[in-house]
VOBAKOL-727662 format. One record per residue (C-alpha): residue number from 1; z negated, y negated, x negated. Coordinates in steps of 0.5 Angstrom, whole numbers. Layout:
(site NUM,(Z,Y,X)),
...
% end
This chain:
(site 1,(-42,-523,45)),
(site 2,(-43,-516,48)),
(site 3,(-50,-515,52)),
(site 4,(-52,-508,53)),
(site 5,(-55,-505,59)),
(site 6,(-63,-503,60)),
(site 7,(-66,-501,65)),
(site 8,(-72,-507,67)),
(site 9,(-77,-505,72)),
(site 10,(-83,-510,73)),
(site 11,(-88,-509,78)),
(site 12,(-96,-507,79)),
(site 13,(-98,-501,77)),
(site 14,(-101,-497,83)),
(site 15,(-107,-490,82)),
(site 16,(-103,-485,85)),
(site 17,(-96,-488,85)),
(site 18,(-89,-490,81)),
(site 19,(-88,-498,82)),
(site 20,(-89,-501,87)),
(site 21,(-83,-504,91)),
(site 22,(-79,-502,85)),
(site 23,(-71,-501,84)),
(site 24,(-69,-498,78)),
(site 25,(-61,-500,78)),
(site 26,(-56,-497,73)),
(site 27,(-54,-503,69)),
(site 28,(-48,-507,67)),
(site 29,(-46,-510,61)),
(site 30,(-44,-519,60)),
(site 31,(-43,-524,56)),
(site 32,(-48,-529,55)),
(site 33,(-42,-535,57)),
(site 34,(-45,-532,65)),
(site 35,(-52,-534,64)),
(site 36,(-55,-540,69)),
(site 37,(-58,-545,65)),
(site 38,(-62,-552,66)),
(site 39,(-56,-557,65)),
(site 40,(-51,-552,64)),
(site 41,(-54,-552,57)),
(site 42,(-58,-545,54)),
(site 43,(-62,-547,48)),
(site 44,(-61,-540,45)),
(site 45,(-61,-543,39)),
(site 46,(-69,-544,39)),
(site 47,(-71,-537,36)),
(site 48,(-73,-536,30)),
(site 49,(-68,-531,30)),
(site 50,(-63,-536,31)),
(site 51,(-65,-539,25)),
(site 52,(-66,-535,19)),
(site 53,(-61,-534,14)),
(site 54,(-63,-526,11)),
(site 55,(-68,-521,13)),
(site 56,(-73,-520,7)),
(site 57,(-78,-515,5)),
(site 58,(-84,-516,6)),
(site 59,(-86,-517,-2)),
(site 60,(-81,-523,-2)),
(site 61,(-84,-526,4)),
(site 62,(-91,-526,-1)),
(site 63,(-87,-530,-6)),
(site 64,(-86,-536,-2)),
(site 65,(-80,-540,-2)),
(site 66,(-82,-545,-8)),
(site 67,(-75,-543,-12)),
(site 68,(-78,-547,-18)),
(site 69,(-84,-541,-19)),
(site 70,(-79,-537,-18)),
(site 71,(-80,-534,-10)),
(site 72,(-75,-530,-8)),
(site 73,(-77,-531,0)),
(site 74,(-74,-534,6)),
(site 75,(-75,-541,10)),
(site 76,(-73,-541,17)),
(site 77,(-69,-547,19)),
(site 78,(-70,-553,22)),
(site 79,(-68,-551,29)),
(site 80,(-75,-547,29)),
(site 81,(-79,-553,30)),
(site 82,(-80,-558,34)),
(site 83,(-77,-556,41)),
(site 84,(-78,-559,48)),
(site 85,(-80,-556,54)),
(site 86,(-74,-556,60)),
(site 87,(-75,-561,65)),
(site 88,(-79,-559,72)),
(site 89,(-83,-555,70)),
(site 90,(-91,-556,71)),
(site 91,(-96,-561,67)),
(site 92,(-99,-558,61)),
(site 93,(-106,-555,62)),
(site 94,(-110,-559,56)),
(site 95,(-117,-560,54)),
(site 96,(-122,-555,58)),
(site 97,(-116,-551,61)),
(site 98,(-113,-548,54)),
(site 99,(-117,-545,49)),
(site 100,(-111,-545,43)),
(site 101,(-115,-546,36)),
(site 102,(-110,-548,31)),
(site 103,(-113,-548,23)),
(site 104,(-111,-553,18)),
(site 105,(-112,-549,12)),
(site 106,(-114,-553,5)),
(site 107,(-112,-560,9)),
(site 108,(-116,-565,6)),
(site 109,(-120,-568,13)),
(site 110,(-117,-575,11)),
(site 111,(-111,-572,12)),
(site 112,(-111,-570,20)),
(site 113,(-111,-577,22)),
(site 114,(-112,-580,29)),
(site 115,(-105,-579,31)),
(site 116,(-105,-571,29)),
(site 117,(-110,-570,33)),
(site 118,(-108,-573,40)),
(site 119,(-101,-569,38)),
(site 120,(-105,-563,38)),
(site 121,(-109,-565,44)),
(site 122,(-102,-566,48)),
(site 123,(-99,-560,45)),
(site 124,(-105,-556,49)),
(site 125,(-110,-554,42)),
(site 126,(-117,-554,43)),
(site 127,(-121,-552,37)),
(site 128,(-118,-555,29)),
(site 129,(-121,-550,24)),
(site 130,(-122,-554,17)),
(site 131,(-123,-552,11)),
(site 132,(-130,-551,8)),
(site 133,(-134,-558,7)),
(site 134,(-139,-556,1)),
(site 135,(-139,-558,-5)),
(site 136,(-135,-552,-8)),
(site 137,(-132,-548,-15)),
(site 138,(-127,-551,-19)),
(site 139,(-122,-545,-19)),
(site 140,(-115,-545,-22)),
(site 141,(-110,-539,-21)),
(site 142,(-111,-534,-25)),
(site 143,(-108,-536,-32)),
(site 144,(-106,-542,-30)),
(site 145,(-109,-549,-30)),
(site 146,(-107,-550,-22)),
(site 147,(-112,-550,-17)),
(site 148,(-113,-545,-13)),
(site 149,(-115,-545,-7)),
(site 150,(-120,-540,-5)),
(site 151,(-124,-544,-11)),
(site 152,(-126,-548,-4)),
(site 153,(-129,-541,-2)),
(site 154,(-135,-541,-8)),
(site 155,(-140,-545,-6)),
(site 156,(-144,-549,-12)),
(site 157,(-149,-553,-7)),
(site 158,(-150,-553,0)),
(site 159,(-154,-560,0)),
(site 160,(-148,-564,-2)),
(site 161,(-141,-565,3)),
(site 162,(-135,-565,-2)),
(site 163,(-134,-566,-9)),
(site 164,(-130,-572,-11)),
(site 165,(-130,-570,-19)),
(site 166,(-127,-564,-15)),
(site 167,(-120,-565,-13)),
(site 168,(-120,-558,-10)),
(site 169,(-125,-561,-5)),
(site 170,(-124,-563,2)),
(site 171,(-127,-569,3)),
(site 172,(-134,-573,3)),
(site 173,(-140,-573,9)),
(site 174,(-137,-579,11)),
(site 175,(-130,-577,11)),
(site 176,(-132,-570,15)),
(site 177,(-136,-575,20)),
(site 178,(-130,-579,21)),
(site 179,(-126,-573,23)),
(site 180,(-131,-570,28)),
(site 181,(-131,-576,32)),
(site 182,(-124,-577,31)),
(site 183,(-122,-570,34)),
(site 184,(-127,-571,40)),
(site 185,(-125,-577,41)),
(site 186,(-118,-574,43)),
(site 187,(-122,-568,46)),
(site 188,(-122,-563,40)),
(site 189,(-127,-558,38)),
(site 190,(-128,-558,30)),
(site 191,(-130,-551,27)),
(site 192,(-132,-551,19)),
(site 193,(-130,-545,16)),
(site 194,(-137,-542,14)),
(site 195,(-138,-539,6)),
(site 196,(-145,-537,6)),
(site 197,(-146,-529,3)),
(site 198,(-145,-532,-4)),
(site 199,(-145,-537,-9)),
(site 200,(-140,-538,-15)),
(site 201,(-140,-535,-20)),
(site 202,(-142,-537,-27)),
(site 203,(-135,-537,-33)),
(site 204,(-136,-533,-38)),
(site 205,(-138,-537,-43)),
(site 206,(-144,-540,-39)),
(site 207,(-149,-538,-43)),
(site 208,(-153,-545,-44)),
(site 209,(-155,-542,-37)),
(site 210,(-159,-537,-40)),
(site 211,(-162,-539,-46)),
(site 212,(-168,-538,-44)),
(site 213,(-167,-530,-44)),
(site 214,(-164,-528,-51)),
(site 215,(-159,-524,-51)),
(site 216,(-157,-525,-43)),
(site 217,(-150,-526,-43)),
(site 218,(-147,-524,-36)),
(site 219,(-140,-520,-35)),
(site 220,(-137,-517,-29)),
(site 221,(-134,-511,-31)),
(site 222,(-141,-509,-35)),
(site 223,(-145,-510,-29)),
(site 224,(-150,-513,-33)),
(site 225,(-155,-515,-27)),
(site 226,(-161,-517,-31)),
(site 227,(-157,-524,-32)),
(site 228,(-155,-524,-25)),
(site 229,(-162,-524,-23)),
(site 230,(-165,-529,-28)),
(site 231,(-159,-533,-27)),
(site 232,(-162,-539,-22)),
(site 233,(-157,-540,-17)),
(site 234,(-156,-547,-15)),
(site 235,(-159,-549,-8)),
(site 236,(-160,-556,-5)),
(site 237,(-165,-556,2)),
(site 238,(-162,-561,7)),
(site 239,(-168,-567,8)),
(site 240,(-168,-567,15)),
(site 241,(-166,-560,16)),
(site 242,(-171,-554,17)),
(site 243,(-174,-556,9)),
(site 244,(-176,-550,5)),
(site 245,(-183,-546,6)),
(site 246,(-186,-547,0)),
(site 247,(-190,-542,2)),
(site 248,(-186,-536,3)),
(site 249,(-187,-531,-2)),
(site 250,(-180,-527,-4)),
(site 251,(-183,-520,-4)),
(site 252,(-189,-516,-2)),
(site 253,(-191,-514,-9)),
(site 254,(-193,-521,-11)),
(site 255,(-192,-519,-19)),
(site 256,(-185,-520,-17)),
(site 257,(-184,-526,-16)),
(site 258,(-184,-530,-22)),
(site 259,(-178,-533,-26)),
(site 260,(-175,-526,-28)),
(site 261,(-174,-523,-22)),
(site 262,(-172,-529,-17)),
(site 263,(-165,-531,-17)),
(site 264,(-165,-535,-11)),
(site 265,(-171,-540,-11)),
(site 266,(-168,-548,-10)),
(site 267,(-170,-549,-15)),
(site 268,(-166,-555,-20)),
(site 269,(-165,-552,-26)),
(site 270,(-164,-559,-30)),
(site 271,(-168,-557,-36)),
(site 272,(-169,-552,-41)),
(site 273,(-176,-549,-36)),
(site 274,(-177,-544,-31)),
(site 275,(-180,-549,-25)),
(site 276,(-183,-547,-18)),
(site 277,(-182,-555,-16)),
(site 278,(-176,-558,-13)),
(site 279,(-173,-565,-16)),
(site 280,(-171,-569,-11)),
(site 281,(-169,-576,-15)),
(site 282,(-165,-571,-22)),
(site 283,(-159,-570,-22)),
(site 284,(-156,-563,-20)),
(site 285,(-153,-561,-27)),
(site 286,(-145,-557,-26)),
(site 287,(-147,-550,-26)),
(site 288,(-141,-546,-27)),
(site 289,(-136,-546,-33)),
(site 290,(-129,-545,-28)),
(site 291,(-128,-551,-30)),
(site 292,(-126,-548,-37)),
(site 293,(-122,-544,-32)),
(site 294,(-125,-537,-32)),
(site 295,(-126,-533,-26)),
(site 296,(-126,-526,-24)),
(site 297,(-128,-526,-17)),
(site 298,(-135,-526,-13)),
(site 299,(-141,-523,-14)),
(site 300,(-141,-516,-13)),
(site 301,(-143,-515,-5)),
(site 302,(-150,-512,-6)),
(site 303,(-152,-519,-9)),
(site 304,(-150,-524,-3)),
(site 305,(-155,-521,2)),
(site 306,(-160,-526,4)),
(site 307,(-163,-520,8)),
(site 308,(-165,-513,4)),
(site 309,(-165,-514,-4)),
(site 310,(-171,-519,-4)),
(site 311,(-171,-519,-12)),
(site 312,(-164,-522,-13)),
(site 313,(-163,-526,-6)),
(site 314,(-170,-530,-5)),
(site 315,(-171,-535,0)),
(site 316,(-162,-536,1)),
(site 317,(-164,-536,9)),
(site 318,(-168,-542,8)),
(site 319,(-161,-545,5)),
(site 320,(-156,-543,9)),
(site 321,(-160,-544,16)),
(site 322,(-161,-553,13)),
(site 323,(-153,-552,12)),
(site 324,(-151,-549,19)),
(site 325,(-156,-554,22)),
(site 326,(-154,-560,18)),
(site 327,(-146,-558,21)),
(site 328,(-149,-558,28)),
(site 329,(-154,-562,28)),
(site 330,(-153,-569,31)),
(site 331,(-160,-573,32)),
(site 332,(-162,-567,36)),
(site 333,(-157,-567,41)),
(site 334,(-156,-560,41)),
(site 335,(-148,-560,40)),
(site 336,(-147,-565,46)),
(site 337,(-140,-567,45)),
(site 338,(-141,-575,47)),
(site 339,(-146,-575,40)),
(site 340,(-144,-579,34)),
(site 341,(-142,-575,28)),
(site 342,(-146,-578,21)),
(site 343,(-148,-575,15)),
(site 344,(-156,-577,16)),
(site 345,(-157,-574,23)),
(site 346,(-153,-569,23)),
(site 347,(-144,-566,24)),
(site 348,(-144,-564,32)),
(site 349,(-139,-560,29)),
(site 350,(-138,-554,35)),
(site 351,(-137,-548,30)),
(site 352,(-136,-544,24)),
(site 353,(-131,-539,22)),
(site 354,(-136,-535,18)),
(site 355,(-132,-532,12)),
(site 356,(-133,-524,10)),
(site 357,(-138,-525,15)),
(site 358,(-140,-517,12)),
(site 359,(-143,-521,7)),
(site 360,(-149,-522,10)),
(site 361,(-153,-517,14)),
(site 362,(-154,-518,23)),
(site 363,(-162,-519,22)),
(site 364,(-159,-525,17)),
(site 365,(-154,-529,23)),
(site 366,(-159,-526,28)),
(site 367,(-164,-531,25)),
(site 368,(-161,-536,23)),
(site 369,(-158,-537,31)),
(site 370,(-166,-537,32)),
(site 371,(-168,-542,27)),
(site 372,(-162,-547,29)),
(site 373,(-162,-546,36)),
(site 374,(-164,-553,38)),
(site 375,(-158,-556,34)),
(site 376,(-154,-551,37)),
(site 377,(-149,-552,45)),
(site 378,(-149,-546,49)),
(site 379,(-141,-548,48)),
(site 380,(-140,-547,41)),
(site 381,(-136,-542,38)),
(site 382,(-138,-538,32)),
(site 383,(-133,-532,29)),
(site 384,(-133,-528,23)),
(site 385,(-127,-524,18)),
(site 386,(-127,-518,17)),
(site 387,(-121,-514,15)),
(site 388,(-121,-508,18)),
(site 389,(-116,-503,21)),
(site 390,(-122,-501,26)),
(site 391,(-125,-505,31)),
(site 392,(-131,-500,30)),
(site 393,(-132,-503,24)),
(site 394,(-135,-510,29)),
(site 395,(-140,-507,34)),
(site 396,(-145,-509,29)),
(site 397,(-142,-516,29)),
(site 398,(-142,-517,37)),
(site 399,(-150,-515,38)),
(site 400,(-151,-522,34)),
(site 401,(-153,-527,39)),
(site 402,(-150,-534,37)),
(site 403,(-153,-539,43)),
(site 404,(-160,-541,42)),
(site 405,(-162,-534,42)),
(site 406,(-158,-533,49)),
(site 407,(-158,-525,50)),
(site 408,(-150,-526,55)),
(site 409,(-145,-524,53)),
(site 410,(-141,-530,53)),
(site 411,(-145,-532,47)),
(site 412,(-145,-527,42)),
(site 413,(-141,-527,36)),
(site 414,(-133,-527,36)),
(site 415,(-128,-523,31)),
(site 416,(-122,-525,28)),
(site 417,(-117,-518,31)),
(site 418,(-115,-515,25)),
(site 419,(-114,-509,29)),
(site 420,(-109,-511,34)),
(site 421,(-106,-515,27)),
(site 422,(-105,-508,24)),
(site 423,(-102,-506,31)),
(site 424,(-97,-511,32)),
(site 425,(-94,-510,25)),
(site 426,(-93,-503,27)),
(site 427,(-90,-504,33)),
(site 428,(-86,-509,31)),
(site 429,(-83,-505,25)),
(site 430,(-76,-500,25)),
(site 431,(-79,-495,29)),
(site 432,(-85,-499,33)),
(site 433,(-84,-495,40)),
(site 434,(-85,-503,42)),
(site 435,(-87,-502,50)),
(site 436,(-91,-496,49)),
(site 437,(-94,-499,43)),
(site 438,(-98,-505,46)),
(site 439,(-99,-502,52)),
(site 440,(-103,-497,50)),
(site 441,(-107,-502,45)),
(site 442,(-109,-508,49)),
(site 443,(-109,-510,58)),
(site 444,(-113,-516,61)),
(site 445,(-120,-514,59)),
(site 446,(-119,-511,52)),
(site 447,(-115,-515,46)),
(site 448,(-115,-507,42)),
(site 449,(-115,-501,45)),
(site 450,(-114,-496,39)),
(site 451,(-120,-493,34)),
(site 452,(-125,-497,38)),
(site 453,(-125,-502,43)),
(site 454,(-126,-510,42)),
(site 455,(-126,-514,49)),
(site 456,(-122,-519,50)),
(site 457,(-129,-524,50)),
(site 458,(-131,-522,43)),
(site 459,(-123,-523,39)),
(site 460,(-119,-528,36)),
(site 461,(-112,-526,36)),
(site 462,(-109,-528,29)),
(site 463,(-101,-527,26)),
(site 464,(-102,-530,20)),
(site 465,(-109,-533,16)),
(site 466,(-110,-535,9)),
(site 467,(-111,-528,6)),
(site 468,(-104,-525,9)),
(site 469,(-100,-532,8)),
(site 470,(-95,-532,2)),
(site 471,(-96,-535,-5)),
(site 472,(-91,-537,-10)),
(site 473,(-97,-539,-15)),
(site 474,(-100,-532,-15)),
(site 475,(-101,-526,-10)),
(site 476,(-105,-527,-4)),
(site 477,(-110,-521,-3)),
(site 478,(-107,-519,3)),
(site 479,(-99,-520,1)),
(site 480,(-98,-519,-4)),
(site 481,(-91,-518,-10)),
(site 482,(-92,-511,-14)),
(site 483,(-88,-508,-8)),
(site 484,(-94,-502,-7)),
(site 485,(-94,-500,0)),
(site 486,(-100,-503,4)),
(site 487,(-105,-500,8)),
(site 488,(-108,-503,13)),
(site 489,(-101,-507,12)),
(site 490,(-102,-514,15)),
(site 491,(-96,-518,13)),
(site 492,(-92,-522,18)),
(site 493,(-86,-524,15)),
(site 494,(-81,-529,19)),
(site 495,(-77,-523,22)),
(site 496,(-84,-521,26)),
(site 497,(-89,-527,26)),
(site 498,(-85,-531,31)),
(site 499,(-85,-525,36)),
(site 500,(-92,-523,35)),
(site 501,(-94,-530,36)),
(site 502,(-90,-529,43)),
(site 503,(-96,-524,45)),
(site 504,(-102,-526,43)),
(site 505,(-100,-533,46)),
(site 506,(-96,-529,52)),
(site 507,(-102,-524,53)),
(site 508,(-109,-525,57)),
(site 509,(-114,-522,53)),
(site 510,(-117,-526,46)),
(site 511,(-116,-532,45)),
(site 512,(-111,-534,41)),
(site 513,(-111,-538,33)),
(site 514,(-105,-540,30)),
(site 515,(-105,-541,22)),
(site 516,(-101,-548,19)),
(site 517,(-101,-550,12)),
(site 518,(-99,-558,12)),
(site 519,(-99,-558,5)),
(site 520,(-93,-552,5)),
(site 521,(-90,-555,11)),
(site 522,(-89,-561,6)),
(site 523,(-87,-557,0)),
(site 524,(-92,-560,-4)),
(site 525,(-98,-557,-8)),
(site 526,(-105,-560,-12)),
(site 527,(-105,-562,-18)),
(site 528,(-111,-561,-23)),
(site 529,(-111,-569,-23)),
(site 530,(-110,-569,-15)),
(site 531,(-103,-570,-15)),
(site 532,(-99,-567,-9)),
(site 533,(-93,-565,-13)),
(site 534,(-86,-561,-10)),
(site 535,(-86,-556,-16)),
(site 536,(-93,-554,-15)),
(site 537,(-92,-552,-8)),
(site 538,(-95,-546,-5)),
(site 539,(-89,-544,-1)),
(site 540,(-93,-542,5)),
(site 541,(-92,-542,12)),
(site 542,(-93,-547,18)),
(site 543,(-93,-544,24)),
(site 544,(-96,-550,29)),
(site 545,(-89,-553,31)),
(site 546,(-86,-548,31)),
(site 547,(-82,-546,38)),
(site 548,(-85,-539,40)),
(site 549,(-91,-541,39)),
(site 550,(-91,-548,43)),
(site 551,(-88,-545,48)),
(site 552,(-93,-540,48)),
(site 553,(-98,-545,48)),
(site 554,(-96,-548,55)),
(site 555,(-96,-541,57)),
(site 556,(-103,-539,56)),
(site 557,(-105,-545,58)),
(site 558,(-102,-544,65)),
(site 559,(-103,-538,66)),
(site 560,(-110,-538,62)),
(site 561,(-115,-533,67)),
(site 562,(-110,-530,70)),
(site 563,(-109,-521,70)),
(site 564,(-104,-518,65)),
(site 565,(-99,-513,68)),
(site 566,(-95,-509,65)),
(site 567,(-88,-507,67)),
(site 568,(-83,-501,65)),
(site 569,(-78,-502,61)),
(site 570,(-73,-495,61)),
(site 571,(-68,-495,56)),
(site 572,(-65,-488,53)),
(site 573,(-63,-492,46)),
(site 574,(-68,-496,44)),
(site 575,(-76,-497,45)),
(site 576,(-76,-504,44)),
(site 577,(-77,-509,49)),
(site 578,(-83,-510,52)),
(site 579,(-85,-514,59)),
(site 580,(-91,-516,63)),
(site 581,(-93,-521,68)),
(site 582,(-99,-526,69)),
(site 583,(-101,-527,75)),
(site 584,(-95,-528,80)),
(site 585,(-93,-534,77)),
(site 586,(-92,-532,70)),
(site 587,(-86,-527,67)),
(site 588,(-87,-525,59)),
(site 589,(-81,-521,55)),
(site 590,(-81,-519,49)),
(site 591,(-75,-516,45)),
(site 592,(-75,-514,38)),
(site 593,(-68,-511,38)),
(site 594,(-62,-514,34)),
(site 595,(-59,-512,41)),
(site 596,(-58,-517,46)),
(site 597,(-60,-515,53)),
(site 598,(-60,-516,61)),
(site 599,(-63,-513,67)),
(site 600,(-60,-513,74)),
(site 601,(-64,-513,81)),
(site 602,(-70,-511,77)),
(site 603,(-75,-511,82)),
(site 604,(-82,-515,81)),
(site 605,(-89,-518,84)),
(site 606,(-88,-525,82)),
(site 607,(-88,-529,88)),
(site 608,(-80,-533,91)),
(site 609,(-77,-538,88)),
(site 610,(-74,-540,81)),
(site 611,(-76,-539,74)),
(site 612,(-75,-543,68)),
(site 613,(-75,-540,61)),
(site 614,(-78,-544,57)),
(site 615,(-74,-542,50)),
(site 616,(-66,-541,52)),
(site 617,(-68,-546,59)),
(site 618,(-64,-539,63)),
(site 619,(-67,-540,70)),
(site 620,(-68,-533,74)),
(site 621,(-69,-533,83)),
(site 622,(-73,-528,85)),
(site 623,(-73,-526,93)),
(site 624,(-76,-521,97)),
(site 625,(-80,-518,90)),
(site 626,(-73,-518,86)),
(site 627,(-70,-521,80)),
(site 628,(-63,-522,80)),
(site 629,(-61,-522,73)),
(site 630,(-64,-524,66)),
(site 631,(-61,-524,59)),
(site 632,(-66,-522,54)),
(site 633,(-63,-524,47)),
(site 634,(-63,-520,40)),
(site 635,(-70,-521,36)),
(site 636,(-73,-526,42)),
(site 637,(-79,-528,47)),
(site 638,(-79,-531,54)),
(site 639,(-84,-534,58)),
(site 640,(-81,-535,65)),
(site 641,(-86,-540,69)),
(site 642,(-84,-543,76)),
(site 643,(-78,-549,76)),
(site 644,(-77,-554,81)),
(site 645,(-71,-558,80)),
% end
């Protein structure tokens, strides 16, 4: 195989000067047969390159790979997953020295057993983000009796854990308190994911639920608002968990609040009558006809605010305070790790994921961190979605304050870093201008430097997320099939989720969430009678074994804190190998190109001595600030971090 030549210049960028203590050298082709590796043995094979049959559009990717709902995407192949780290290098840095998050999206928590957990411990994950534990929706796939998995994201009552009628439903209290304790028993933070700016919608066939107001029959596309704000919502307090105040009234004019003005009041609407007690021995009535398979969508967003439409979202602040205090409560014990999870004392969960955080407004989160403060570790970890293309759009976000009040820095609210996910799928297109691109856009402090700034302690880096991961059942709001030009354009596809995961796990600023569908990886899906079944497997993605990401796990991990420094990469040809340091210990390349590479005597800051690969196991010597030879091949990532025979 021809390499071609490139100029590879890494070193620390000084005011007032080029590289410092660099060479700049004209290059010479070779062959990959020259490559020194550990025993004798290049493991080119690790790439997801390597193994992946055909490029694909990124429509096809959104359809999945389940053949039999006719997908049309590609599946990358077993030699992607699973690879071993090369011999001598250092001990993995785990527990409070890694800070990876790993989502087990629309895993049931029985599922994520005690063996998983220390796998993913090992592995060098500290947080596990599941999915939402209230009892929520029965929502199936549009026209279609499947369930759908965003029916976990419409909430139907938030005193319950769970829905065991529900087979879209994650687990019970005790199967939720079962697995906190297990994952800190493995030294696992748990992390919930938070829908709490809306409520389910009823079906449209639900008029039983307003038979008290003749002819009141609620239709999305009508914006019929008057059902919306007679219709009683359901809402549970949490005995033991910031009771409701009964004497709060939902508006300053009094004439307003009565059964025709208020939606949202906690009350059980089990009987015909508008009643301003709650019942705590009836049970709660299924409020919404999803189950007869209608579903268009959430209420419109000007309903979901707890704070500013009084006459529509009354008294839902008490609601979703008992909620999240509930999640991190345990016996008072302010989130200590050590603190037995159980349903009757509380989660000792250790943070939410707060879905479309936008739902709701500042003075709404800044409230509940207030009244939730005594349940609530400084240690914790709270961040929101947002879809955005500018990080402008978070600066309201990052002035809520999320530990017991605390005005830090360290403790306000975090987002997931959509503005950099748009970044990475440009630089990484046909004509991303690869170097140039990602170092303008991000460095040791900032996670995004583009239309705004977001610092580096405020972002959540993402690849890929439930929103922008491919369906074969229907398309995902963010990847979607009908082949229209998207914009902002979020999709990762085989080809480039590999590499850009190389980055956000290679570079210092963020921390890094990698995304993983168990149920996909298995290629199994749910039934509407709970059975997993092959034919009705989404077709998703899985990337938490996969070979980029745990080598690239190990390297953030070890290089956790340390500087980022850009290099200089010069090529007439081509834009598409970026490079930089961490520390002096630490060597990270990137090449996007179909074309393999190398670089002779590339001059460096890097301290003496050999440098493993932790990919192809290739292994460089660096003496007196230089680089002998380094073979970068087409389409790859490389961590190099320090070796010892």
């Amino acid at each position: 195989m021809k390499i071609r030549s490139l100029v590879f210049v890494l070193g620390t960028v000084y005011v007032g000067s080029t590289f410092a203590n660099s060479t700049i050298l004209n290059l010479q082709s070779s062959t990959l047969d020259n490559v020194n590796c550990q025993d004798n043995k290049c493991t080119w094979q690790n790439s997801a390159s390597k193994n992946f049959s055909a490029e694909e559009s990124d429509n096809a990717f959104c359809s999945g790979t389940n053949q039999a709902l006719g997908a049309k995407g590609h599946e990358l192949g077993a030699g992607a997953y699973n690879m071993q780290l090369p011999k001598g290098i250092a001990k993995a840095k785990v527990g409070k020295d890694s800070d990876v998050i790993l989502e087990l999206f629309n895993t049931p928590y029985k599922a994520i057993t005690p063996k998983m957990l220390k796998q993913y411990a090992e592995m060098g994950y500290t947080t596990i983000w599941i999915s939402p534990p209230q009892k929520n929706a029965y929502v199936p796939y549009w026209k279609k009796t499947i369930p759908a998995w965003y029916g976990a994201y419409q909430p139907l009552d938030f005193g319950q854990i769970g829905n065991d009628k529900n087979v879209m439903s994650f687990g019970s209290a005790d199967d939720l308190a079962k697995l906190v304790n297990e994952a800190h028993h493995a030294g696992l933070k748990i992390i919930v994911d938070l829908a709490i700016h809306q409520f389910a919608q009823p079906g449209v066939d639900a008029t039983q639920f307003y038979q008290e107001y003749a002819g009141q029959k609620y239709v999305f596309e009508s914006g019929n608002m008057s059902a919306i704000e007679k219709f009683w919502w359901p809402q549970t307090k949490v005995k033991g968990y910031i009771p409701f105040d009964d004497g709060d009234k939902c508006h300053a004019d009094t004439s307003l609040d009565d059964k025709a003005h208020i939606a949202l009041i906690g009350n059980n609407p089990n009987g015909k009558k508008f009643s301003t007690q709650e019942s705590d021995t009836q049970p709660w009535k299924e409020d919404f006809s999803a189950l007869n398979g209608w579903f268009d969508g959430v209420l419109p967003a000007p309903t979901n605010s707890s704070i500013g439409v009084d006459a529509i979202s009354c008294r839902t602040k008490q609601v979703f305070n008992g909620f999240a205090a509930w999640l991190l409560g345990a016996n008072y014990s302010s989130g200590s790790m050590k603190a037995k999870s159980t349903a009757e004392k509380g989660f000792n969960v250790d943070g939410f994921r707060i879905d479309d955080i936008s739902g709701q407004s500042v003075e709404f989160y800044n409230q509940l961190f207030k009244a939730t403060a005594k349940y609530n570790n400084s240690d914790n970890l709270f961040f929101g979605e947002y879809p955005t293309e500018s990080a402008t759009d978070y600066d309201k976000y990052l002035a809520i304050k999320t530990a017991n009040a605390n005005k830090s820095a360290d403790h306000q609210m975090k987002m997931l870093n959509f503005p950099l996910l748009v970044t990475l799928k440009q630089a990484f297109g046909e004509s991303g201008n690869l170097q140039a691109t990602l170092q303008k856009t991000i460095n040791s402090e900032y996670a995004y430097m583009g239309t705004g700034k977001l610092a580096g302690k405020n972002a959540i880096n993402l690849v890929i997320d439930q929103d922008t991961a491919p369906d074969s059942i229907s398309s995902r709001a963010m990847c979607p099939w009908d082949g229209a030009p998207q914009q902002p354009d979020y999709v990762m596809n085989y080809s480039k989720a590999p590499l850009a995961y190389g980055v956000i796990l290679a570079m210092n600023s963020g921390t890094p969430y990698v995304f993983a569908d168990l149920q996909a990886a298995n290629k199994v899906g749910i039934s509407e009678s709970g059975q997993w079944l092959p034919e009705l497997a989404t077709g998703s993605v899985s990337y938490w074994n996969q070979n980029e990401v745990i080598a690239g796990i190990y390297f953030h991990n070890q290089a956790l804190g340390q500087s980022m420094q850009w290099g200089q990469v010069n090529n007439a040809k081509t834009d598409s190998v970026a490079t930089f340091t961490r520390g002096d210990e630490y060597l990270f390349i990137v090449n996007n190109s179909t074309s393999d590479y190398q670089a002779l005597t590339s001059a460096t800051n890097l301290k003496n001595g050999q440098y493993i690969d932790l990919m192809s196991h290739q292994i460089i010597k660096i003496s007196h600030g230089k680089i002998d030879k380094v073979v970068i091949p087409a389409k790859s990532v490389m961590y190099f971090v320090p070796y010892k025979k």
